[in-house]
VOGU-3710 file (C-alpha; in Angstrom, 3 decimals, decimal comma):
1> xxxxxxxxxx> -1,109/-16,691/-20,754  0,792/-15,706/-17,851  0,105/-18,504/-14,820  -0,075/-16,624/-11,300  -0,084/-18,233/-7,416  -1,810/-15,908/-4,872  -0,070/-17,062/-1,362  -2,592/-16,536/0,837  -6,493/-16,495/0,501  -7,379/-14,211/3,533
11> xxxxxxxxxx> -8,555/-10,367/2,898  -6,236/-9,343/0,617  -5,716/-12,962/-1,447  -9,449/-12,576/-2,312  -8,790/-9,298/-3,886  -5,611/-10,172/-5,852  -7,199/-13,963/-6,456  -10,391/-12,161/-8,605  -7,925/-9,522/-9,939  -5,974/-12,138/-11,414
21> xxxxxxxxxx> -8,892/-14,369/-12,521  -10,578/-12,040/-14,582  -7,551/-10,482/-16,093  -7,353/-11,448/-20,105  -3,677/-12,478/-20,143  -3,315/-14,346/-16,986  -4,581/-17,445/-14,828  -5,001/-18,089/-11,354  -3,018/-21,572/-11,517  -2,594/-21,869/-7,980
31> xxxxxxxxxx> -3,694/-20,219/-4,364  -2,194/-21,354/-1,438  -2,682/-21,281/2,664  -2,349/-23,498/5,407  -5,673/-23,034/5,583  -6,763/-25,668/3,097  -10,149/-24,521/3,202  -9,792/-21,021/2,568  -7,577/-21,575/-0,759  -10,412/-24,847/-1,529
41> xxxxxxxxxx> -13,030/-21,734/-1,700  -10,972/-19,167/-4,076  -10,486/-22,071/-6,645  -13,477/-22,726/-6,427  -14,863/-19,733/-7,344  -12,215/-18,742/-9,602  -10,379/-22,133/-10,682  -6,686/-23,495/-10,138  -5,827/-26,012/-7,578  -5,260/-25,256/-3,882
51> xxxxxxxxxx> -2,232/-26,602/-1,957  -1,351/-25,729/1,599  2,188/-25,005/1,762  3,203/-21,757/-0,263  6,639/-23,008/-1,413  4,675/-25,804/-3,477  3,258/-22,997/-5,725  6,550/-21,308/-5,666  8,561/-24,263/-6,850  5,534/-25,516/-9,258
61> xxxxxxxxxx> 7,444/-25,529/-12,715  4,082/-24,293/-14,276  3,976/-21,191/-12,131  5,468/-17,888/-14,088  4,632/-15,224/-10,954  3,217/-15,210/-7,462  1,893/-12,526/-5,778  2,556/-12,713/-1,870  -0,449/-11,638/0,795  0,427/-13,585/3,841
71> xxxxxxxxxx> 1,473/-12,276/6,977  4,376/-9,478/6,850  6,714/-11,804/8,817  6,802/-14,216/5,727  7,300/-11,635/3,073  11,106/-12,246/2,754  11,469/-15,861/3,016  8,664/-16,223/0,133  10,281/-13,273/-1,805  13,485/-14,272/-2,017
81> xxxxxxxxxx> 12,211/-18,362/-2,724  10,587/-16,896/-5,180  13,366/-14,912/-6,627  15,630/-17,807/-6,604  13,354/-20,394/-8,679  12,941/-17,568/-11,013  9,676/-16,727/-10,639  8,592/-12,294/-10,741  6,413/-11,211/-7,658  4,068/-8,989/-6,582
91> xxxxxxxxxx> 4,533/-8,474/-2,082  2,240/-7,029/-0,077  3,518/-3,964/1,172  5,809/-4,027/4,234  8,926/-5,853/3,490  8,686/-6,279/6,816  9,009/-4,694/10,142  12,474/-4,854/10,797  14,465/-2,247/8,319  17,410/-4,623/8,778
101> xxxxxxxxxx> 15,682/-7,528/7,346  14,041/-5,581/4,696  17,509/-4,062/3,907  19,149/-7,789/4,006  16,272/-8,961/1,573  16,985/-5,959/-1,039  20,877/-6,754/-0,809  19,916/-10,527/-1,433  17,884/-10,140/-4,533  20,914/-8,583/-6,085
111> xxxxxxxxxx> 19,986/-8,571/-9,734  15,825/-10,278/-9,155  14,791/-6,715/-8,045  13,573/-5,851/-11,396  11,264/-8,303/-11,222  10,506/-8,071/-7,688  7,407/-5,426/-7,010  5,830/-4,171/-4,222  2,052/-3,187/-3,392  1,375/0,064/-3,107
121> xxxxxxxxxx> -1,661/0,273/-4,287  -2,710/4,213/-4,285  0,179/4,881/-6,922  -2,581/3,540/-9,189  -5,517/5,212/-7,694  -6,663/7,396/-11,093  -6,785/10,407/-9,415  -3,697/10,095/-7,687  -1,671/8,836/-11,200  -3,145/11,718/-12,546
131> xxxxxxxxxx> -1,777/14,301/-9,980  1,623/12,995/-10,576  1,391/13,309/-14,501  0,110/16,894/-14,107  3,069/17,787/-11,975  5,773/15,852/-14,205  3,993/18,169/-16,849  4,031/21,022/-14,793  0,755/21,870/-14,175  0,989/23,687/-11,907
141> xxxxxxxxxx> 4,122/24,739/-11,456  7,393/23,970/-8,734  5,649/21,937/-6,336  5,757/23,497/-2,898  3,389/21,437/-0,753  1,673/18,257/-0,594  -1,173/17,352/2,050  -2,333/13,906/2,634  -5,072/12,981/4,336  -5,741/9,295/5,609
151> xxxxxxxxxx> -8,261/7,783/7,722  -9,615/4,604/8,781  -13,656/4,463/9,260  -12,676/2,239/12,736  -9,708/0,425/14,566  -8,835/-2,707/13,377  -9,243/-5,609/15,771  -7,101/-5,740/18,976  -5,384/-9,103/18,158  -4,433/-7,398/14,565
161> xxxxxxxxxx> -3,005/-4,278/16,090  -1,048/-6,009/18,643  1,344/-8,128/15,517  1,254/-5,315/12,801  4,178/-3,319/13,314  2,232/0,366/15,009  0,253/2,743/13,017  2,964/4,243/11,009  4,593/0,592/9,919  0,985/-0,828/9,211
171> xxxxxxxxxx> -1,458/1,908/8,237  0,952/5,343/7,353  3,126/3,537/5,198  1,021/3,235/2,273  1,419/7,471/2,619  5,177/7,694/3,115  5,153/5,893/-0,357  2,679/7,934/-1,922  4,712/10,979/-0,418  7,950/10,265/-2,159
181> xxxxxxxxxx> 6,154/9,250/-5,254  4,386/12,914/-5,110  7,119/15,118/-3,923  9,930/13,339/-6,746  12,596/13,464/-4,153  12,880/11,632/-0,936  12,327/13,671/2,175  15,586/14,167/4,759  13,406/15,298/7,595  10,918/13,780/9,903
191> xxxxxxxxxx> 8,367/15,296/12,393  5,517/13,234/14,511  3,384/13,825/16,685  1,156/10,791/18,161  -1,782/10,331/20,754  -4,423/7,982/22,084  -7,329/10,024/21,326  -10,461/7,432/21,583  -8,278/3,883/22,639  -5,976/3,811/25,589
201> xxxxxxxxxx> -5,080/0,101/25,247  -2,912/0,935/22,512  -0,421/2,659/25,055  0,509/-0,892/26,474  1,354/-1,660/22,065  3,093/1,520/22,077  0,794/2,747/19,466  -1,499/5,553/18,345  -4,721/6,033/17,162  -4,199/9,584/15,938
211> xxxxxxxxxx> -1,004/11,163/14,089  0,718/13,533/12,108  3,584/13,824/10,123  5,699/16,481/8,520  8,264/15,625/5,782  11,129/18,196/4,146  13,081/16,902/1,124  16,462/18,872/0,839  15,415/21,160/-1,731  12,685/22,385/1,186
221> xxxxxxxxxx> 9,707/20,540/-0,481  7,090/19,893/2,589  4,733/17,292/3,061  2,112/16,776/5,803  0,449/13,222/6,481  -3,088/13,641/8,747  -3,986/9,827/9,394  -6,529/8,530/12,236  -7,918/5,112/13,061  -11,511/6,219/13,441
231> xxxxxxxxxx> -13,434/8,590/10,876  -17,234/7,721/11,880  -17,874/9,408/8,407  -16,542/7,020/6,375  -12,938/5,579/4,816  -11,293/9,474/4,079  -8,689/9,709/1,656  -7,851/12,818/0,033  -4,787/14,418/-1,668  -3,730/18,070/-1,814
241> xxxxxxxxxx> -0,592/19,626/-4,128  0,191/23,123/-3,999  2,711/24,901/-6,202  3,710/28,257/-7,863  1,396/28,167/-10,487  -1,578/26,839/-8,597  -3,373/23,712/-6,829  -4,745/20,098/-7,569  -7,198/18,057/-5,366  -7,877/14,178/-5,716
251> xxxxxxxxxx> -10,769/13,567/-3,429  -12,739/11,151/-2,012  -15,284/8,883/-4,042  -18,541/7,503/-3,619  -21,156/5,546/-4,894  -23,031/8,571/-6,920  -21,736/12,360/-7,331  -25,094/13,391/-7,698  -26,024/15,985/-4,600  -29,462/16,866/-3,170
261> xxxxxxxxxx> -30,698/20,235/-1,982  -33,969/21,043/-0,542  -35,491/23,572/1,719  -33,339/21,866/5,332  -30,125/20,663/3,604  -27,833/21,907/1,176  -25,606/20,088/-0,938  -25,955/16,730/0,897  -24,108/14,093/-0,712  -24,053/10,665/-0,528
271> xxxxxxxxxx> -21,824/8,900/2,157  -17,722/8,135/1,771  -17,014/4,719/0,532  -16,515/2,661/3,853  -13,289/0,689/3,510  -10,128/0,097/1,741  -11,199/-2,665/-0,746  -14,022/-0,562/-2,223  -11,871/2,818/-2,459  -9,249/1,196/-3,832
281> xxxxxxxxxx> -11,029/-1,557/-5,454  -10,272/-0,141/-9,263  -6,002/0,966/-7,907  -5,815/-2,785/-7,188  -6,566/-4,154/-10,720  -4,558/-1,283/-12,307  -1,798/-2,793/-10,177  -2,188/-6,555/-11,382  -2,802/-4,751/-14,971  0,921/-3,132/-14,801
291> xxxxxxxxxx> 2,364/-6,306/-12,789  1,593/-8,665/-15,519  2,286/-6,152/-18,578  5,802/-6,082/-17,050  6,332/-9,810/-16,712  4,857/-10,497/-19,907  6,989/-7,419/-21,395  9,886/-8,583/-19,263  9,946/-5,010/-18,110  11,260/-3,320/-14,950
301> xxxxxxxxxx> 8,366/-3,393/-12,334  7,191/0,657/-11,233  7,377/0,030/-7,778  10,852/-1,494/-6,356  11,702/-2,685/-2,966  13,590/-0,213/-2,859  10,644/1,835/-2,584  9,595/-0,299/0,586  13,229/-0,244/2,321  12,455/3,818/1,774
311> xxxxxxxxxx> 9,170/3,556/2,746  10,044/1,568/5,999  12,770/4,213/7,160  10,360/6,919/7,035  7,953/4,876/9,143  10,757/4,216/11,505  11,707/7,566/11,570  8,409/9,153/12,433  8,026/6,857/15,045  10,936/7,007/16,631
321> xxxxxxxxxx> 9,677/10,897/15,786  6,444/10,384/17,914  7,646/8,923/20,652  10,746/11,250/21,625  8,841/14,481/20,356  12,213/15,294/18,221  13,028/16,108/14,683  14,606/13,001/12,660  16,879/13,066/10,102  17,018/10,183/7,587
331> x> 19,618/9,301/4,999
//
């Protein structure tokens, strides 16, 4: 029985805290936050003992793994404690903001980053896993094209926005890594475009509510990313691959497929699931399902951060893209 410690019980600690609880081979020995309280409630919903200081459930001899949700400007220092006392981990997805530190932190874990993974959830959407089986398989042929399509149902709070890095860091991210994943080769070329569509206060953030982003690989393989922060319809996320021998789609979901027609409407379906924790909600415990098969296994983890140092230079590129209306190369 593999013990886990989920650093921080905000949003995303909740998620991985119940993930973890109601997995078969693990247990949720420990959750920890400076906010006593907030860790006090996971346990006590899901067991463990809560401690305040994240480096306690770190450096507990008991603990096998930790999985890391606390703010993206204490991702290194807890990775790499973690690394050192031997412990495997699962990060939140960025690194962190700065490439160089991210960079610094890959160089550091030197021989840990096997057992070092990072969260990218929609790798493990079942759709999207699917899509990239069927083109390893060659489903549909040379892949030419891949469309993503990502949007928020409504800007995140002000105070958020103003410490999380810009849309592309924060929010786009999560599609530069699906991206690479998809296209099997890591794109050389960056194109964005940015604008403040429906919120001018994120000009003073240097920020954008509404982008897009073209990708080439070297081979020529394109990729266009259509995010926004406000989709009054609901949380959009939808994936497109074209090739020589034909198309794949992984669409939306929502809470029935049946549809209604009637003698005013036609093919009215019900509304797009609203936010990130239900859409994802199954990708997430796939995740912790692969994360602990490869500690218990002592297996390379799927998702490197490597993968986020690439991730991170694409999201630097596109906004350094953005806001000099230039193409960007990238190494």
């Amino acid at each position: 029985m593999l013990k886990i410690a989920v650093l921080g019980a905000g949003r995303i600690g909740q998620v991985h805290a119940a993930n973890v609880a109601h997995h078969n081979d693990a247990q949720l020995a420990m959750v920890a936050d400076p906010f006593i309280d907030n860790a006090r409630a996971l346990t006590a919903l899901y067991g463990g003992t809560a401690v305040k200081d994240p480096l306690d459930a770190i450096n507990h001899p008991e603990i096998d793994a930790v999985v890391i949700g606390t703010p993206t400007d204490t991702h290194v220092e807890l990775m790499l404690a973690a690394a050192r006392a031997g412990k495997a981990v699962l990060c939140e997805k960025p690194v962190d903001l700065d490439i160089r530190k991210a960079l610094e932190a890959k160089q550091a874990l030197g021989e840990h980053t096997t057992r070092v993974m990072l969260g990218f959830n929609r790798r493990f959407d079942a759709g999207h896993s699917e899509m990239h089986q069927r083109i390893r398989n060659g489903d549909i042929g040379d892949l030419h094209q891949v469309i993503i399509t990502s949007r928020d149902p409504g800007l995140a709070p002000m105070n958020y926005l103003k410490h999380s890095g810009g849309i592309f860091r924060d929010m786009v991210i999560h599609d530069f890594d699906l991206a690479r994943w998809i296209l099997g080769e890591e794109p050389v070329e960056v194109f964005a475009t940015g604008s403040r569509l429906f919120e001018p206060a994120l000009e003073a953030l240097g920020d954008y509510d509404t982008v897009m982003v073209q990708l080439r690989t070297a081979s020529g393989k394109q990729c266009q990313i259509n995010c926004s922060r406000q989709a009054v319809y609901g949380y959009d996320q939808r994936l497109e691959v074209f090739g020589s021998n034909g198309m794949m789609l992984s669409d939306n979901q929502r809470d029935t497929g049946v549809r209604r027609y009637g003698a005013q409407e036609t093919e009215v379906r019900g509304p797009l699931l609203n936010f990130f924790m239900q859409r994802y909600a199954e990708a997430y415990r796939r995740e912790m399902d692969v994360f602990i098969s490869a500690v218990s296994n002592d297996d390379t983890v799927p998702v490197t951060i490597h993968d986020g140092c690439q991730a991170l230079k694409l999201a630097d590129a596109a906004q350094l893209s953005a806001d000099t209306h230039t193409v960007v190369n990238v190494d």
